[in-house]
C-alpha positions as CSV (number, residue, x, y, z in Angstrom):
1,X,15.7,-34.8,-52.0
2,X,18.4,-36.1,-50.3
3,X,19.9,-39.3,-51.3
4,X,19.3,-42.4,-48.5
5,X,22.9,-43.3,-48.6
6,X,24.4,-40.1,-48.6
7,X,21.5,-38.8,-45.4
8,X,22.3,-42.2,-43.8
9,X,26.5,-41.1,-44.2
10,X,26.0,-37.9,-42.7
11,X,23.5,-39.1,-39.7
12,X,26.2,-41.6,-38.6
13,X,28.9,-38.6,-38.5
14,X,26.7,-36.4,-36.7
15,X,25.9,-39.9,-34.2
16,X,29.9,-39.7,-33.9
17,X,30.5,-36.0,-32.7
18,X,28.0,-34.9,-30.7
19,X,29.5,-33.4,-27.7
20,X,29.8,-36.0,-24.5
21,X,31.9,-38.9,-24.8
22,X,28.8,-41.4,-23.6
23,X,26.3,-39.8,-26.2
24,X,29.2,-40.4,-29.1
25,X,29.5,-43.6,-28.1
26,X,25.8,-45.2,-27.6
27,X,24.5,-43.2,-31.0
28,X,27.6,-44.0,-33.0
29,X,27.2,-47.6,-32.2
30,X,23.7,-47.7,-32.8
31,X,23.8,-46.1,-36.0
32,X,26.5,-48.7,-36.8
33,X,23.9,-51.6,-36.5
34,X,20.7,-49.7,-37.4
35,X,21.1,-47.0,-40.1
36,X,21.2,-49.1,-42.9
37,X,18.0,-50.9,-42.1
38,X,16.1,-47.8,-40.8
39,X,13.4,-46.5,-43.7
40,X,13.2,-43.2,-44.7
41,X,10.4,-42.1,-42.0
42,X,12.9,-43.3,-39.2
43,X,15.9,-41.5,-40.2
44,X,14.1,-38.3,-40.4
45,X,12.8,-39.3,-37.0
46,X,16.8,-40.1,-36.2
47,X,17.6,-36.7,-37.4
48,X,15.1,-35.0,-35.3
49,X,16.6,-37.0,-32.5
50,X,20.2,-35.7,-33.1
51,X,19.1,-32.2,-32.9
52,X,18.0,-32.7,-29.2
53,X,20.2,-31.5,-26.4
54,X,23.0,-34.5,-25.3
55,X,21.9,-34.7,-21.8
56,X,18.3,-34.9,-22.5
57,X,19.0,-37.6,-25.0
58,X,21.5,-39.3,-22.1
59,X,18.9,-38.9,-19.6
60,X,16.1,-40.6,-22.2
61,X,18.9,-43.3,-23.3
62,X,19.6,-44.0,-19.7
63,X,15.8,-44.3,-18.5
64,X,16.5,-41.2,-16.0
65,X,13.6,-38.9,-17.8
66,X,10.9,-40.0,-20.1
67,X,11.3,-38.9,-23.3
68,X,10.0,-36.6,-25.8
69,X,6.7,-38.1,-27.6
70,X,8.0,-38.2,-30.9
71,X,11.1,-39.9,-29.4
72,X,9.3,-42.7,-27.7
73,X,9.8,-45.8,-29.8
74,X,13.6,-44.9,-31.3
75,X,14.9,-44.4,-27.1
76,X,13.1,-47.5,-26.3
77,X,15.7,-49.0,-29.1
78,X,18.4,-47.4,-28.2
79,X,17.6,-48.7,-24.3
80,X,17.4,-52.0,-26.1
81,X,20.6,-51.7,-28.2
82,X,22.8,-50.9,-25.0
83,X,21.6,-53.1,-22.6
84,X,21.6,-56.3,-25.4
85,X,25.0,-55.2,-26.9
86,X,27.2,-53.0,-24.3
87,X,26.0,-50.0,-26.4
88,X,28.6,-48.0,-24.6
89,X,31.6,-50.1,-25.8
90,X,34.4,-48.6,-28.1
């Protein structure tokens, strides 16, 4: 199995390059503040997340579609993180 610090390395380069400017942002900036708190269950759920399309995760980000299920809690904290801290910032 995977290391935690090495999984939680590679999660916050795939948060950097994922495609659309707004998506690198928001995820690379949350996984700034939250990776390194997040247990092993949530990264895998954060993994799962990365591997969703980048305008249905800006559309659930954003609070223009509902998300995915699964996805429920972890967009509700991302919605958290960039209306508390300007989540779209560079």
């Amino acid at each position: 199995m995977e290391e935690l610090a090495i999984k939680r390395k590679r999660l916050k380069m795939r948060s950097m390059r994922r495609g659309i400017k707004e998506m690198d942002l928001i995820l690379k900036n949350f996984a700034d503040l939250n990776l390194n708190s997040m247990s092993e269950l949530e990264l895998e759920n954060f993994e799962n997340l990365l591997l969703e399309n980048d305008q249905d995760l800006y559309q659930w980000s954003t609070g223009q579609v509902d998300p995915k299920k699964e996805f429920v809690d972890l967009i509700e904290d991302i919605k958290n993180f960039i209306s508390n801290s300007g989540g779209l910032s560079c």
